[in-house]
C-alpha positions as a Markdown table, in Angstrom:
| # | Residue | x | y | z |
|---|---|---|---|---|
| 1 | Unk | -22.8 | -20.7 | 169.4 |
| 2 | Unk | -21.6 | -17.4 | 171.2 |
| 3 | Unk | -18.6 | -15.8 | 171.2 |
| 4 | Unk | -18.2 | -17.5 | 175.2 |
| 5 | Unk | -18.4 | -21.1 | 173.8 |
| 6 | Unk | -15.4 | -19.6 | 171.5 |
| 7 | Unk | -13.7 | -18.1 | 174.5 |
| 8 | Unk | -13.6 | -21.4 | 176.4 |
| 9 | Unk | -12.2 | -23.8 | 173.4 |
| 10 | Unk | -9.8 | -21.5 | 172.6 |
| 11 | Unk | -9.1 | -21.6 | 176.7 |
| 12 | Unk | -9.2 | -25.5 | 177.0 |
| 13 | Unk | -7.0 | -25.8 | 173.5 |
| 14 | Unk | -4.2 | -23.6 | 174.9 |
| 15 | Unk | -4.4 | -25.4 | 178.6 |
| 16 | Unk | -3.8 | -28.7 | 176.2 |
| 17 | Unk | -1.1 | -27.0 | 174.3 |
| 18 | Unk | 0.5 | -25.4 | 177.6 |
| 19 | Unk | 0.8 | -28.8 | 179.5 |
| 20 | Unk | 2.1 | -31.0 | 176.0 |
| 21 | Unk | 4.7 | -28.1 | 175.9 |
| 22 | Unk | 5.5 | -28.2 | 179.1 |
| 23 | Unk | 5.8 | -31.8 | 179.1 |
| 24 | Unk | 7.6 | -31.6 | 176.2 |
| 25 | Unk | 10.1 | -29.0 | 177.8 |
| 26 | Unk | 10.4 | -31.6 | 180.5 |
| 27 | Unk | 11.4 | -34.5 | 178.7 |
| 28 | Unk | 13.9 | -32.4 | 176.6 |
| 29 | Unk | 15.5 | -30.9 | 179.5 |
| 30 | Unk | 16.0 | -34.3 | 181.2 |
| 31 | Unk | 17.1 | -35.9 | 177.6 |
| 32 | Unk | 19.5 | -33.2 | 177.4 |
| 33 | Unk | 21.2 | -33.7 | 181.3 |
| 34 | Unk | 21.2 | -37.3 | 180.6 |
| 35 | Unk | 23.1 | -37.4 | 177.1 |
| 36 | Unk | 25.8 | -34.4 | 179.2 |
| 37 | Unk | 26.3 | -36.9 | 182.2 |
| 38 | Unk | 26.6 | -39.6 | 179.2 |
| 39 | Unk | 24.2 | -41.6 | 180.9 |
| 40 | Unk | 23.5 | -44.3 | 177.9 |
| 41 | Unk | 21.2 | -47.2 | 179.9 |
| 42 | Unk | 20.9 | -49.0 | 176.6 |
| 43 | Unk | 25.1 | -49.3 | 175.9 |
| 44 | Unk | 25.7 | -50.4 | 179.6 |
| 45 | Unk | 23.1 | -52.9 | 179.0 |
| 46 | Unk | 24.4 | -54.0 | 176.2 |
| 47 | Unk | 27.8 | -53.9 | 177.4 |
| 48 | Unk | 29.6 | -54.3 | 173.8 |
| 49 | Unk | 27.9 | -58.0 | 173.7 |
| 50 | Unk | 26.0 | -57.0 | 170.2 |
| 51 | Unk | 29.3 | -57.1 | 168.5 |
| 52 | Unk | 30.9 | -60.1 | 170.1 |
| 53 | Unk | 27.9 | -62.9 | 170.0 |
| 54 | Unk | 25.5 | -63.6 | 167.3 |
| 55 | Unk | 22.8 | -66.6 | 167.4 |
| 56 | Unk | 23.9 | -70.1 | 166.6 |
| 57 | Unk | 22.9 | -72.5 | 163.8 |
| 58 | Unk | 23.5 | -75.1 | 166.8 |
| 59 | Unk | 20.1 | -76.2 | 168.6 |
| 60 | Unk | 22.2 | -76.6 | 171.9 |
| 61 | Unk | 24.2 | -73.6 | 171.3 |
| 62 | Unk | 21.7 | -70.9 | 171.6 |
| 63 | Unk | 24.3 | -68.2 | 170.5 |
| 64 | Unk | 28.2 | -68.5 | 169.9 |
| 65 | Unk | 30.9 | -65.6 | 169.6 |
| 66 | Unk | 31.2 | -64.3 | 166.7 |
| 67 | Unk | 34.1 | -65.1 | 164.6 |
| 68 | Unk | 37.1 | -62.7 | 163.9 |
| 69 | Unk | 34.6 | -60.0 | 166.5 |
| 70 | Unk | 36.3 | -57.6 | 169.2 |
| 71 | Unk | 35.5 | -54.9 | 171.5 |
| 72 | Unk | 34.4 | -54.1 | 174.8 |
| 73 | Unk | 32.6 | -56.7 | 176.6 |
| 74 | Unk | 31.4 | -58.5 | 179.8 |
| 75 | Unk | 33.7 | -55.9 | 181.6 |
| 76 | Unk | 37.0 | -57.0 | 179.6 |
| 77 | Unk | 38.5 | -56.6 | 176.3 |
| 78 | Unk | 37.5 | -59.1 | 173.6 |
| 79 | Unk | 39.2 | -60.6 | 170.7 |
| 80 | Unk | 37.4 | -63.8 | 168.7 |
| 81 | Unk | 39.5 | -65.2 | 166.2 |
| 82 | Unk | 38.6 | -67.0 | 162.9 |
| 83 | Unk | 37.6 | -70.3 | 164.6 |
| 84 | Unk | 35.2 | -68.5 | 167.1 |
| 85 | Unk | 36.7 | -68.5 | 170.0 |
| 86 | Unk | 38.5 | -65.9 | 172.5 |
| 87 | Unk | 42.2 | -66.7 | 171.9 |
| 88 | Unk | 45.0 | -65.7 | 169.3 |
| 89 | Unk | 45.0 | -67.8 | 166.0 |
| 90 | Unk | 45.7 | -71.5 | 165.4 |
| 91 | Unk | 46.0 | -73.6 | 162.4 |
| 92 | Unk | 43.8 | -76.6 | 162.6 |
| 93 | Unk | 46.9 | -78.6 | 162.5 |
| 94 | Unk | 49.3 | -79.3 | 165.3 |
| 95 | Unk | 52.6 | -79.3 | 164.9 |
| 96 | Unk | 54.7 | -82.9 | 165.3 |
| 97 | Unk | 55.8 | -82.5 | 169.2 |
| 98 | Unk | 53.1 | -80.6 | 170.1 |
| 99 | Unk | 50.8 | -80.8 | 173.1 |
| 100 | Unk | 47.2 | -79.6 | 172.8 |
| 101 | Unk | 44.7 | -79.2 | 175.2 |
| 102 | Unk | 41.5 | -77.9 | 174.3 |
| 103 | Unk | 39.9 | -75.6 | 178.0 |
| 104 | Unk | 35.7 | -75.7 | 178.1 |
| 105 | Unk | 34.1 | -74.2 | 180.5 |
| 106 | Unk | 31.5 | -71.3 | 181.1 |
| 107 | Unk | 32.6 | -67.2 | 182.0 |
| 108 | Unk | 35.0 | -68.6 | 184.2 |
| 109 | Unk | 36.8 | -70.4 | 181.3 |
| 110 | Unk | 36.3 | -67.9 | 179.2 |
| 111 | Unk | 37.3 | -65.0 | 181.5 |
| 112 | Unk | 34.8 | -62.3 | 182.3 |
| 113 | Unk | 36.1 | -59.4 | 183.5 |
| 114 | Unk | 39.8 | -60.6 | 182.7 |
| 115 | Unk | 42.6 | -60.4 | 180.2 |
| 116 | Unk | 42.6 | -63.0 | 178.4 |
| 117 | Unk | 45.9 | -63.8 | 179.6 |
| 118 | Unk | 44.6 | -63.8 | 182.8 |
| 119 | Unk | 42.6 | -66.8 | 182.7 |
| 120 | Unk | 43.4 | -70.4 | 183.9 |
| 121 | Unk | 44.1 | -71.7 | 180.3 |
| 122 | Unk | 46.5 | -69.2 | 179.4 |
| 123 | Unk | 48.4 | -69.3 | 182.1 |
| 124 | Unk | 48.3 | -72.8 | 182.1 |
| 125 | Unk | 49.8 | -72.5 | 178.8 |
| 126 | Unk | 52.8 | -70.3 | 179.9 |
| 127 | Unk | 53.0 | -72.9 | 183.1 |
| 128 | Unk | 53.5 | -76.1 | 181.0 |
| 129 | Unk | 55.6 | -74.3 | 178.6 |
| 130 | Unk | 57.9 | -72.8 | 181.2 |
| 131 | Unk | 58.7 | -76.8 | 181.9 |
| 132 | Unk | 60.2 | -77.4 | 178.4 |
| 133 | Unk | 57.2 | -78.7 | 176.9 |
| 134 | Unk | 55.7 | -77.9 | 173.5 |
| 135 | Unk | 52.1 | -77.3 | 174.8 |
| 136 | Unk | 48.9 | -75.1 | 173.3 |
| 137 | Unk | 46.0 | -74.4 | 175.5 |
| 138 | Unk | 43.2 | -73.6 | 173.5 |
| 139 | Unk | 40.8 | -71.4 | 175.7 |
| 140 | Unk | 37.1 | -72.3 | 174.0 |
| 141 | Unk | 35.1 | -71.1 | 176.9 |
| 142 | Unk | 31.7 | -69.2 | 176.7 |
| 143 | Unk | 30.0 | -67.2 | 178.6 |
| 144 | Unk | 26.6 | -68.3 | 180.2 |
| 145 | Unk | 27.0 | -72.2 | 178.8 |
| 146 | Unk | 25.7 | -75.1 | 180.9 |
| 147 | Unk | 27.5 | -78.1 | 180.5 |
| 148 | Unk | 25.6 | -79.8 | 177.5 |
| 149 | Unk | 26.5 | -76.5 | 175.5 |
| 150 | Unk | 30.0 | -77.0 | 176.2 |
| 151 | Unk | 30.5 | -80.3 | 175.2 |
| 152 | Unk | 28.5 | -79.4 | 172.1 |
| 153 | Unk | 30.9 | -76.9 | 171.5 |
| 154 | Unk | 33.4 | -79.0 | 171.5 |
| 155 | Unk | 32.0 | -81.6 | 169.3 |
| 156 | Unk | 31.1 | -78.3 | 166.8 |
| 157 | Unk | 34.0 | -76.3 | 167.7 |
| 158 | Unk | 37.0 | -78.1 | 169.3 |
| 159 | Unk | 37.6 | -81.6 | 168.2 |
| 160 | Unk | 39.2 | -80.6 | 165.0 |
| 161 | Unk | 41.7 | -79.1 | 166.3 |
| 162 | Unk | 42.5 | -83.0 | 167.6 |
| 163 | Unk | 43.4 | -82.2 | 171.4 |
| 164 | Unk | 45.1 | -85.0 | 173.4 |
| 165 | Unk | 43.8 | -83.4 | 176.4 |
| 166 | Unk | 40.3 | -81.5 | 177.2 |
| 167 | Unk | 39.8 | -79.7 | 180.3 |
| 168 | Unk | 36.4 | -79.0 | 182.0 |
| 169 | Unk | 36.0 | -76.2 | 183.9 |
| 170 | Unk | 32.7 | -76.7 | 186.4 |
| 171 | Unk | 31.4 | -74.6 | 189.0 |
| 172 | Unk | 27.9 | -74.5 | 190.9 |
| 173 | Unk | 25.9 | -72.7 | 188.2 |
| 174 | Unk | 26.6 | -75.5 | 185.7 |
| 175 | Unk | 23.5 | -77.0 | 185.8 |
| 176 | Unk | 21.5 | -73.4 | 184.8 |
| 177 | Unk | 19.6 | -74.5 | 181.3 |
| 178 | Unk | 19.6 | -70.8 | 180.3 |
| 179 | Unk | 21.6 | -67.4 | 180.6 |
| 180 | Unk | 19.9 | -64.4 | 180.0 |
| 181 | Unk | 22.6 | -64.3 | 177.1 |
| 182 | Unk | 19.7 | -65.6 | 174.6 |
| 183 | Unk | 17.5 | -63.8 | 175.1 |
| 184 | Unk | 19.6 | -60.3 | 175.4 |
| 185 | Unk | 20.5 | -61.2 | 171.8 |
| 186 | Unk | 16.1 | -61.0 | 170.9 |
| 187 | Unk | 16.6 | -58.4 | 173.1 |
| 188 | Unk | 19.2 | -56.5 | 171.0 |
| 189 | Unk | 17.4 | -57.0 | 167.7 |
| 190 | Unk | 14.6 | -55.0 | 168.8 |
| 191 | Unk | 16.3 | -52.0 | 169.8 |
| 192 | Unk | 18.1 | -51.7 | 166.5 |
| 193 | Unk | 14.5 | -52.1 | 164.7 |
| 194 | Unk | 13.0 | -48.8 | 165.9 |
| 195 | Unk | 15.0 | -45.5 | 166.3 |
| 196 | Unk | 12.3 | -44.9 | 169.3 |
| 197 | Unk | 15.8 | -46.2 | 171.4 |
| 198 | Unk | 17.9 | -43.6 | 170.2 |
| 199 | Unk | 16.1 | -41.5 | 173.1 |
| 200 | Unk | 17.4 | -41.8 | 176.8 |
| 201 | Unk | 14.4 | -41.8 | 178.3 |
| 202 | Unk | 12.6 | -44.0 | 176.2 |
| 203 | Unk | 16.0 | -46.5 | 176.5 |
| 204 | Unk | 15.6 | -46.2 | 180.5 |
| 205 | Unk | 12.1 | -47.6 | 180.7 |
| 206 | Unk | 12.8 | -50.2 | 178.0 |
| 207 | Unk | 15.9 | -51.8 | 179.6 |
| 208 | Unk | 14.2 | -51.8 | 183.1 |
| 209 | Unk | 11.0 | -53.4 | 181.6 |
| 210 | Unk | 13.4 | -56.0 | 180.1 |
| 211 | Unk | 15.8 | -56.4 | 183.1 |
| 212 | Unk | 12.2 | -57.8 | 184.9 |
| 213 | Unk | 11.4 | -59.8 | 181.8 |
| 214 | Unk | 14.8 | -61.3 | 181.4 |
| 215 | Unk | 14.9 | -62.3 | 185.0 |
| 216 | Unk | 11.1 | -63.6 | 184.9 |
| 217 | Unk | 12.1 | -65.6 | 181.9 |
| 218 | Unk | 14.7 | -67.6 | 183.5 |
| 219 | Unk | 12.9 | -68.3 | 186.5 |
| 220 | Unk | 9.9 | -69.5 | 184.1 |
| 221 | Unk | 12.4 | -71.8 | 181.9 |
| 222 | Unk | 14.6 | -73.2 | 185.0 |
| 223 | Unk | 10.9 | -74.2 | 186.6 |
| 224 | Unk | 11.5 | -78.3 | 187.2 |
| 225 | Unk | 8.6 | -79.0 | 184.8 |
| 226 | Unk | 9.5 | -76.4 | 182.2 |
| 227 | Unk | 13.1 | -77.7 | 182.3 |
| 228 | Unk | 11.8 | -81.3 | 182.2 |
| 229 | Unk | 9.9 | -80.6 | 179.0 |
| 230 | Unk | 12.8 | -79.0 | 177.3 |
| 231 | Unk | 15.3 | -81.1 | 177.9 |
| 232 | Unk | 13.5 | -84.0 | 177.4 |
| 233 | Unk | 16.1 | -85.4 | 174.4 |
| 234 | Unk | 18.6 | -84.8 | 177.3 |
| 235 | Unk | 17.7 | -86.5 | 180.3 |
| 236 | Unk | 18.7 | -89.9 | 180.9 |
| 237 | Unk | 17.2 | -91.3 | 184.2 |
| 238 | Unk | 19.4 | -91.4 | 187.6 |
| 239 | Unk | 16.5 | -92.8 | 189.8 |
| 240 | Unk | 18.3 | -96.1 | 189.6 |
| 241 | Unk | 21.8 | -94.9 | 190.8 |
| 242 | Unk | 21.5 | -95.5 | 194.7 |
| 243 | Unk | 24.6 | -93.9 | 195.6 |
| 244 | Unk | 23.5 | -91.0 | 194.2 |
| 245 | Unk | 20.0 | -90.1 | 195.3 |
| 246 | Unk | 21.3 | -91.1 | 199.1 |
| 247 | Unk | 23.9 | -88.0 | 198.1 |
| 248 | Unk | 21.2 | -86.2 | 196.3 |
| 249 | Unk | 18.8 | -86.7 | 200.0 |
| 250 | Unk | 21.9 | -85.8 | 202.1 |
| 251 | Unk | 21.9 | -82.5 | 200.6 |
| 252 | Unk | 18.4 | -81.9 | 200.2 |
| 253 | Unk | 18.3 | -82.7 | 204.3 |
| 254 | Unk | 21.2 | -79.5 | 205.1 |
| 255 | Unk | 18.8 | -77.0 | 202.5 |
| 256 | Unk | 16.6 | -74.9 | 204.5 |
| 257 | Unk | 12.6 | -74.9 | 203.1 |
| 258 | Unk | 12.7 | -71.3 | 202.0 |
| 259 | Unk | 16.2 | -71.8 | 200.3 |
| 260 | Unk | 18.1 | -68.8 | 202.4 |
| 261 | Unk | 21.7 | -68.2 | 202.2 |
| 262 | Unk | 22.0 | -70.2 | 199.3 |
| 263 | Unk | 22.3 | -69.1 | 195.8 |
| 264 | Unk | 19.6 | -70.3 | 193.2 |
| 265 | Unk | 21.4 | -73.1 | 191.7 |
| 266 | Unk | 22.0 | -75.4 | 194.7 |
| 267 | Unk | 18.6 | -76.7 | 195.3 |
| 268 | Unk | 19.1 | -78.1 | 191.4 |
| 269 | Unk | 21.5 | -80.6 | 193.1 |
| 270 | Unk | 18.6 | -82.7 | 194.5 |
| 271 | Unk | 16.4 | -82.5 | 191.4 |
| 272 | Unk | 16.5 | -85.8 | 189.0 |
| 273 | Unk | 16.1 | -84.2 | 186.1 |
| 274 | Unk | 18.9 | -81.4 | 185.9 |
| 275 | Unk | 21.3 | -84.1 | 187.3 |
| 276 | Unk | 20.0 | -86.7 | 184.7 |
| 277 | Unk | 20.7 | -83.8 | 182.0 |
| 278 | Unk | 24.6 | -83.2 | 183.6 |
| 279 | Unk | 25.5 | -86.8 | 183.1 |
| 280 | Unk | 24.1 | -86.8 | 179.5 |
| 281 | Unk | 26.4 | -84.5 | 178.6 |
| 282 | Unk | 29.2 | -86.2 | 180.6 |
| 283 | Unk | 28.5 | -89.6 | 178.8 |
| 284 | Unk | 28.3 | -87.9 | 175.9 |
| 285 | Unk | 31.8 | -86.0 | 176.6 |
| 286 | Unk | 32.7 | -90.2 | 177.6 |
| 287 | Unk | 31.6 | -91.3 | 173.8 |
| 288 | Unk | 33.5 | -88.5 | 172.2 |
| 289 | Unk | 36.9 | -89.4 | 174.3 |
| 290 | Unk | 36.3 | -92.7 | 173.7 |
| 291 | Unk | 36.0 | -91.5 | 169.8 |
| 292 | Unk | 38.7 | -88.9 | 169.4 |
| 293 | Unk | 41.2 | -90.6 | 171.9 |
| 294 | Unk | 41.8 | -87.7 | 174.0 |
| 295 | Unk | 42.1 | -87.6 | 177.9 |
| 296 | Unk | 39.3 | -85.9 | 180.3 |
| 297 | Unk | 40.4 | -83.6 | 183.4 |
| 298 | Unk | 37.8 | -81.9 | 185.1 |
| 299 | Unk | 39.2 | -78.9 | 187.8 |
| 300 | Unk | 36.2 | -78.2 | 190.5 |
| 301 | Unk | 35.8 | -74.4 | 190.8 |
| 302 | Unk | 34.0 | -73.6 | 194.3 |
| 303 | Unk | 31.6 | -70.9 | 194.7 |
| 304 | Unk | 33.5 | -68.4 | 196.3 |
| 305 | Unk | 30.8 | -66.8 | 199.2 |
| 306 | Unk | 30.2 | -70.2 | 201.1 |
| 307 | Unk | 29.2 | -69.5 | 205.1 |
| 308 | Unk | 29.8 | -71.5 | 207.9 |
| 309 | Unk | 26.6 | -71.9 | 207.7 |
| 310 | Unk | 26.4 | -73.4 | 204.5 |
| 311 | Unk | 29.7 | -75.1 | 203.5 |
| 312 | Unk | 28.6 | -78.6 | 204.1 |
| 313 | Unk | 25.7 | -78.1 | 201.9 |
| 314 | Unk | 27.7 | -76.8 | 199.4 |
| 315 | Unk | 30.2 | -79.6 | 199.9 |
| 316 | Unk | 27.3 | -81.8 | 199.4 |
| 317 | Unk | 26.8 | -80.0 | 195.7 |
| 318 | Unk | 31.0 | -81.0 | 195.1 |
| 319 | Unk | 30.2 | -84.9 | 195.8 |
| 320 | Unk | 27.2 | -84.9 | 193.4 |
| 321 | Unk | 29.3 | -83.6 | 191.2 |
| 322 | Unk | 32.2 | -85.7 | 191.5 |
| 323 | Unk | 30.3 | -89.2 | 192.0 |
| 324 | Unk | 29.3 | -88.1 | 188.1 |
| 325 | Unk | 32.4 | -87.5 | 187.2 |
| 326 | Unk | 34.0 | -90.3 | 188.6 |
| 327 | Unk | 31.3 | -93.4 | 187.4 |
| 328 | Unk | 33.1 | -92.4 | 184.1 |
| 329 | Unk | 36.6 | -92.4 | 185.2 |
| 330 | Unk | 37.7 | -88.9 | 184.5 |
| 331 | Unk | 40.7 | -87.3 | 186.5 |
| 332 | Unk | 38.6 | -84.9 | 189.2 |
| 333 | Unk | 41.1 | -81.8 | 190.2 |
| 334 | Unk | 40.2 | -79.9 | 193.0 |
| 335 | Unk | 40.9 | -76.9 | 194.0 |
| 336 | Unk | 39.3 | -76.1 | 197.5 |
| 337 | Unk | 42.2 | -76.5 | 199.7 |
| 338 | Unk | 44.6 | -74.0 | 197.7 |
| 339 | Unk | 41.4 | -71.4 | 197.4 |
| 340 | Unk | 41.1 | -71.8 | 201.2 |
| 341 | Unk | 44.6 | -71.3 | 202.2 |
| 342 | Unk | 44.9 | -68.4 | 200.0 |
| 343 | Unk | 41.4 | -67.2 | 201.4 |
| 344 | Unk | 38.4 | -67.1 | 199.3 |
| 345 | Unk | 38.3 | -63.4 | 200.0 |
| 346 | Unk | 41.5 | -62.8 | 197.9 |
| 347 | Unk | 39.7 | -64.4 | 195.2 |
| 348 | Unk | 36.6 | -62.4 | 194.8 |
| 349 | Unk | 36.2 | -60.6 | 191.2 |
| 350 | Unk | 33.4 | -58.4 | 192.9 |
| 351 | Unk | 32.5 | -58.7 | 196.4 |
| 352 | Unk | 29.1 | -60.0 | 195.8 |
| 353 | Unk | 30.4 | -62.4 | 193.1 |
| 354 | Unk | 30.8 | -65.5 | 194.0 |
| 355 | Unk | 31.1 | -67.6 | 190.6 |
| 356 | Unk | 34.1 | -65.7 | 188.6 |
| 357 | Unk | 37.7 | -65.8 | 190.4 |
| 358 | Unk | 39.7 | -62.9 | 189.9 |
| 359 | Unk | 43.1 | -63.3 | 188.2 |
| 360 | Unk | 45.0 | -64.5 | 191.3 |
| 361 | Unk | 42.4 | -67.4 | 191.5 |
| 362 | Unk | 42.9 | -68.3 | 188.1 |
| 363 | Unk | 46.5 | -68.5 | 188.8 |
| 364 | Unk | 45.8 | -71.2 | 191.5 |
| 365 | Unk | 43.7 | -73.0 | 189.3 |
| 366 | Unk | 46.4 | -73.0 | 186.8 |
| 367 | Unk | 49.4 | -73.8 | 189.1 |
| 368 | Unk | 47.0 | -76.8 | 190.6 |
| 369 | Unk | 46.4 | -78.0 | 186.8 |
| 370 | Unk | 50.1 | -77.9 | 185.8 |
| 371 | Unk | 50.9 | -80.4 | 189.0 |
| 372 | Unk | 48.6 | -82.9 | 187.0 |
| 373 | Unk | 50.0 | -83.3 | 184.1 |
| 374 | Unk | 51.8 | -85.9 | 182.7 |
| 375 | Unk | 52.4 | -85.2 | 178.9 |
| 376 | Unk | 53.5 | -88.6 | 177.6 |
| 377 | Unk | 56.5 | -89.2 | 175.2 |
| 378 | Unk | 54.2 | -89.2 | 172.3 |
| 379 | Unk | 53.6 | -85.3 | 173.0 |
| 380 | Unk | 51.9 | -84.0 | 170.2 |
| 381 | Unk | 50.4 | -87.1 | 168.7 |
| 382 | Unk | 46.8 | -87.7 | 169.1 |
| 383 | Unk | 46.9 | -91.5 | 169.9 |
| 384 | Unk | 44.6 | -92.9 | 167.8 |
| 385 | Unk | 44.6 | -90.5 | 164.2 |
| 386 | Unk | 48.4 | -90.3 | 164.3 |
């Protein structure tokens, strides 16, 4: 070999080394900008949620807060006390004379992007007690639950602190099997495993990637046969209830085919299984009141962005709703009239949110509440353990 055949490796090695450190210079110029402009895609992505939930030893409680945890979270500062719950301290039990209602429900309940003295239950609590009653709202709400996973977290949670009341918070998205909650938490586990994520840039691509995933995933489990498989255990057959599947047809009649201006959960109203899974858990929230001897009052929360266009549709989804609710004789409150008078505008969290209520809503919700209730003489006594 000549000296030319030298000439050109050395040439072609340095043309290598001059791109790679070029490259390099790139990436370290944009890492640098990025951690200046504290631009963290990983943290917002996150958002605080790694200190606040944890997975749950519960098969229908995917993951649960995580007792005595606070911080930053879900747009709102978060406090869990002992018993795993967002809400200041109780003992398990009651006082003689006292009230107790225990409040379930999903982010709504719990209060995303709220005080926690924002929400419904808390100024429910300050309602009742403004009256002259002795009353304690317990606010064990979770973000991202269905309604199986809140009545199992009142069964693992709730009923020992002996409520005579429970309140269900329901709204549209109730019927969801999965919120990308889960599998953030998976998620989360494999960022701290490799210090790859301390980088920007490499935190960028990763969260995008799993944004897509996330979003494919719940697609892929909320899929009527993938949801029929695992729910199985949960389903209990509706096809028999005539009243309902002429409800069920009615709305499936005012949906369009390609599903437009309406959000994804609606067309779940006119699918057998996902119904058949809601009144599971309401029979099952039946057995335990029949059980525990507590009273069942369920407040109707309505999605906030309905159109013309699609109110009766959506008003279709309420009498599904509310046929289940009332084959098993629980109180139904609703709150559509007050939401309307105040305008559902006024109510909006975000402007393209049309789930969460914003603190004034929660105030209507609490104000219609506290005009239903009725607390007996016996106050504080739960009526069949005391």
């Amino acid at each position: 070999m000549g000296p030319g055949h030298y000439s050109k490796r050395i040439r072609s090695f340095s043309n290598v080394l001059l791109a790679f450190s070029s490259i390099l210079g790139v990436y370290l110029t944009l890492e640098l900008a990025l951690r200046l402009v504290g631009f963290e895609p990983l943290a917002d992505f996150m958002d605080g949620r790694e200190l606040i939930i944890r997975p749950s030893a519960i098969d229908e409680r995917p993951y649960e807060l995580n007792p005595n945890a606070e911080g930053n979270a879900w747009g709102t500062y978060v406090k869990v006390n002992s018993h795993g719950f967002r809400d200041r301290e109780f003992h398990v039990e009651k006082e003689r004379g006292v009230y107790r209602v225990i409040a379930l429900g999903d982010s709504i309940t719990f209060g995303k992007s709220l005080a926690v003295e924002e929400t419904f239950p808390k100024q429910l609590e300050v309602l009742v007690s403004e009256k002259g009653h002795q009353v304690e709202v317990l606010n064990v709400g979770h973000g991202g639950y269905n309604t199986l996973q809140e009545v199992a977290t009142l069964e693992h949670v709730g009923i020992k602190f002996k409520p005579n009341l429970v309140i269900l918070g329901y709204c549209v998205n109730d019927l969801w099997d999965i919120s990308p909650t889960a599998e953030y938490i998976k998620k989360v586990e494999t960022y701290r495993s490799s210090p790859i994520y301390r980088s920007r840039l490499a935190q960028l691509i990763r969260v995008k990637l799993d944004r897509i995933q996330m979003a494919l995933h719940n697609t892929r489990v909320n899929n009527e046969p993938t949801f029929l498989q695992n729910n199985k255990p949960y389903i209990v057959d509706v096809t028999r209830d005539p009243a309902l599947q002429s409800l069920m047809a009615n709305l499936a009649q005012l949906l369009p085919a390609d599903g437009r201006g309406f959000n994804r959960y609606v067309p779940m109203y006119t699918s057998p299984p996902y119904i058949g899974r809601l009144r599971y858990a309401l029979e099952r929230l039946k057995g335990l009141e029949r059980e525990h001897g507590f009273d069942v009052m369920v407040v109707l929360i309505p999605f906030l962005l309905e159109t013309a266009e699609t109110r009766e549709a959506y008003h279709a989804v309420y009498k599904i709703v509310e046929h289940e609710l009332s084959r098993l004789e629980f109180q139904v409150v609703t709150v559509y009239s007050r939401f309307e008078s105040v305008g559902f505008k006024n109510l909006l969290m975000k402007e393209e949110d049309g789930i969460h209520p914003n603190a004034l809503g929660h105030r209507v919700i609490a104000t219609r509440l506290t005009e239903e209730f009725a607390i007996p003489s016996y106050a504080g006594s739960n009526r069949r353990s005391e």
